[in-house]
N, C-alpha and C positions, 0 to 999 in steps of 0.2 A: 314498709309502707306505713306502717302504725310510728314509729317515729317520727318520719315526715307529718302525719297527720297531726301529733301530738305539735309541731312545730306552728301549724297552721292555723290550729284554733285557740291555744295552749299558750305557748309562747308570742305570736302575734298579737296576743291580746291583752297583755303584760305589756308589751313595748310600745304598741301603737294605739290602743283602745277599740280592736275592732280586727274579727280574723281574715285569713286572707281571701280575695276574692276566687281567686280560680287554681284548681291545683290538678295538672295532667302530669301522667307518666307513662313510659312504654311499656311498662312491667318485667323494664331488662339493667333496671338501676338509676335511669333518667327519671328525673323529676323538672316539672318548670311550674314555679309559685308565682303567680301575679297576682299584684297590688294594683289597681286601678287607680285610686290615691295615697300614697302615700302622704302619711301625714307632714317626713320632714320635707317633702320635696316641694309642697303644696305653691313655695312661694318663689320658688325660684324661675327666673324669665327665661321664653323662649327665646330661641334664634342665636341668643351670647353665646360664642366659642366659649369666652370664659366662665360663665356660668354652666356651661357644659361640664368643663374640666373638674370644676369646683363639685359639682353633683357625683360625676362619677367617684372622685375622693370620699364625698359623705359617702355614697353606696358602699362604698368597701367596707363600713363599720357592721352594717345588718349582715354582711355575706361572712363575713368572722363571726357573728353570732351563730347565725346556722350551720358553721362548721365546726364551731366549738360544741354547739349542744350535740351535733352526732355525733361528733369524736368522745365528747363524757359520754353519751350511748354506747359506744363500742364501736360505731358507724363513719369510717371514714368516709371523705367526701371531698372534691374540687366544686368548691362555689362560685359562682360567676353571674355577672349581673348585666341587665341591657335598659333601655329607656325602651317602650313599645311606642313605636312609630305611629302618633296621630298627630303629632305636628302642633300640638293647641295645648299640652299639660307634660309639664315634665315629672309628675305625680305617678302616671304610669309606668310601674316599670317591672321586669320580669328577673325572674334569680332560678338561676340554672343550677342542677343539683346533679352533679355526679359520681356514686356511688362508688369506690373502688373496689 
């Protein structure tokens, strides 16, 4: 958990200017980090399939970072990333943390 947190306020803040909004876990090795804006996503339009695709591609670059910082922690992990469903910013989006 203190790795994760070092992630959230730590690191987040280095890469984006700002930590992350909301950080839950089951306390069985799931983690879910939400960003409510991300900064790179801020501009990319709703509704485009293709802008869809394009976003999910940039997402993959921050889900490698937080799998490479727990992995130099000693902390393996399968990273995985979503858009949170409000329909009106593709800014929001959630990264799935699981601990192996």
């Amino acid at each position: 958990l203190e790795a994760v947190k070092f992630l959230c306020k730590d690191v987040w803040l280095v890469l984006f200017a700002k930590q992350i909004d909301k950080l839950q876990t089951n306390h069985r090795g799931v983690f879910v980090l939400k960003d409510l804006s991300l900064k790179w996503m801020l501009r990319f339009p709703v509704g485009a399939e293709d802008s869809r695709i394009m976003a999910q591609q940039l997402l993959s670059y921050p889900c490698g970072i937080i799998r490479g910082c727990l992995s130099n922690l000693g902390i393996p992990a399968v990273v995985s990333c979503d858009f949170l469903a409000d329909g009106q910013s593709m800014a929001a989006c959630s990264f799935n943390i699981k601990v192996k």
